[in-house]
N, C-alpha and C positions, 0 to 999 in steps of 0.2 A: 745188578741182578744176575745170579746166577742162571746161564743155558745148557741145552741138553742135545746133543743130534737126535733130528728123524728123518732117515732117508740123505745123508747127509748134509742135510739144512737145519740150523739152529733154533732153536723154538726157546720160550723163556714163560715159565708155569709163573703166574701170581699167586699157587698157591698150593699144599698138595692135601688132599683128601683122603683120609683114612680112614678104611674098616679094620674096626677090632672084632675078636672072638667070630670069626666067620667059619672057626673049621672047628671041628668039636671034639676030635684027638687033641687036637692044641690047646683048649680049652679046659678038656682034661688033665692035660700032662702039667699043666700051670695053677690047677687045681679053683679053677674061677666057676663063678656061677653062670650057666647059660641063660644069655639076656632074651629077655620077651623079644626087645626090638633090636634094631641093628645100632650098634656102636661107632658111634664116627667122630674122627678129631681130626685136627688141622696142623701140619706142619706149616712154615713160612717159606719163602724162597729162601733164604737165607741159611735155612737149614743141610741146602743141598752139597754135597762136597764128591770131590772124586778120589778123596784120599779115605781109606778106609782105619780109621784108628782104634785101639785096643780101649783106653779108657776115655775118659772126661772127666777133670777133676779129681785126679786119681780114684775115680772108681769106672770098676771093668764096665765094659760094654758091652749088651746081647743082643745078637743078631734075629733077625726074623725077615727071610724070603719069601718075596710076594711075588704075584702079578699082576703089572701096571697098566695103566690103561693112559692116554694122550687123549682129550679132546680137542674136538674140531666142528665149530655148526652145530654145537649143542646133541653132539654125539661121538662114541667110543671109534676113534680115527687110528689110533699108533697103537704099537704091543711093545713092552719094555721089564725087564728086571731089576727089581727093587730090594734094596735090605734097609729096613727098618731098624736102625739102633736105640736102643731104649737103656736107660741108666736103670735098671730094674730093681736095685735096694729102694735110688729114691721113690721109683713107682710106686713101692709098695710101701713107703712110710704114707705117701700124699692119700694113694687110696683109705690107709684104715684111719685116715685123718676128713676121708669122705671129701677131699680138695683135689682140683683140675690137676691133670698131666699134664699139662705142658714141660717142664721143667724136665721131666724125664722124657721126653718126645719130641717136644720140638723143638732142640738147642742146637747151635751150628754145629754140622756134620752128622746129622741124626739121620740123614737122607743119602744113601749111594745109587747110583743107577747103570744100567746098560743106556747105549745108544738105543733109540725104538726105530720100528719100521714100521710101514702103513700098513692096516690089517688089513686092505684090498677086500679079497672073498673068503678071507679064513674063519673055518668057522669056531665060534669062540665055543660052543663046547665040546672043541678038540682039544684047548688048551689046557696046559700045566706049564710045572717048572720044577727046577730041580737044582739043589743046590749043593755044591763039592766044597770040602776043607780040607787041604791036602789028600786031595785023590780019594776020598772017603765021603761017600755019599749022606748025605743028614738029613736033607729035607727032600720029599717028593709026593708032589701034590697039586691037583688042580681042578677045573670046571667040576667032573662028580662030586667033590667033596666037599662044596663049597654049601655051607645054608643058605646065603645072600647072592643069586648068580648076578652075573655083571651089568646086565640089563633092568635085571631090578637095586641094585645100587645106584646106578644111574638116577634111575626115575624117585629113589628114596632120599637124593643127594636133592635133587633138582628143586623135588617139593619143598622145601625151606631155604636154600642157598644158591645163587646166581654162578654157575660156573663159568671163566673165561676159555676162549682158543687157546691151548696150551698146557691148560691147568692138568696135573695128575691126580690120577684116583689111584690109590694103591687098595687091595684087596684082600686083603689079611694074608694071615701066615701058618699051613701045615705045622702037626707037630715036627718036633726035628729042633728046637730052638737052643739056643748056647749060649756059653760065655764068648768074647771075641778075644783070641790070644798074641801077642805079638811076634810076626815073624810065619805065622798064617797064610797060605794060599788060597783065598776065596774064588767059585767059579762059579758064576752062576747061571743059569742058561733058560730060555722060554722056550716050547716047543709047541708043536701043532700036530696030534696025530702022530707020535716020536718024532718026528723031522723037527731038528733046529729052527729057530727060528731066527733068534739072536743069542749072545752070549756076553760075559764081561767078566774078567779075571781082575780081581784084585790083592796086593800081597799085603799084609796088614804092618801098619806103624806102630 
């Protein structure tokens, strides 16, 4: 099973939680329909990896930066940076085929992260995130812009699915979204109020 530092002590998610279409620039820019209810799929452990790679199966990879959330006691404990990789051709043959993503979402290395810290007293609708590709800003975006705030993902997770101590909720993704190129410097960072919070550089394979 793949682990993750928080605080530097190792944690190990059974599972990761995902909101889709939560930001509605993104939603646009991808040309989707904005859903009545909130969108949620599931990566595996399995999916997680610390190497950031350009395709999968010879086809490219798109990035999309989120922010994570660590449970702990059946409540939002850690703050962490996520890029969601998605094989987005297969996405969109399974969609107009009206068939699950998985296959484009939850296959190994679909999942990169920063290390997380404890959110202590931070208040979460300070937070954002902001994502660099080669020193050139792409994504930024956070708590304001979110349709689903994090407290209500929670409790819209909860209502049908048993989360574990550990498990991640990622929380969709600003527009800003791209192909993943090889040879790439990814940075990606969670903030509070501007103040950093964590960060995590990746160079892509």
């Amino acid at each position: 099973m793949n682990s993750i530092k928080i605080d530097s002590a190792n944690f190990t998610p059974s599972k990761i939680v995902c909101v889709g279409r939560n930001y509605l620039e993104h939603i646009q820019e991808l040309d989707n329909e904005t859903p009545e209810e909130m969108v949620i799929f599931n990566k595996p452990n399995s999916s997680i990896s610390q190497t950031l790679c350009a395709e999968r199966d010879a086809e490219p990879l798109h990035y999309e930066g989120e922010i994570c959330f660590m449970l702990q006691d059946n409540a939002l404990h850690g703050i962490g940076f996520g890029l969601d990789l998605t094989r987005r051709e297969l996405q969109s043959k399974l969609k107009s085929k009206g068939l699950p993503w998985e296959r484009a979402k939850a296959f190994d290395g679909a999942a990169c992260f920063s290390d997380f810290v404890s959110l202590g007293d931070t208040d979460i609708g300070s937070l954002s995130l902001q994502l660099e590709v080669d020193g050139k800003l792409r994504q930024d975006g956070g708590y304001e812009l979110m349709m689903h705030k994090p407290d209500q993902i929670l409790a819209g997770i909860q209502a049908f699915m048993t989360l574990e101590d550990g498990d991640i909720i990622m929380t969709g993704t600003p527009k800003g979204v791209g192909q993943v190129k090889a040879g790439e410097r990814f940075v990606g960072r969670i903030l509070s109020a501007g103040r950093e919070l964590v960060s995590r550089e990746w160079r892509v394979e």
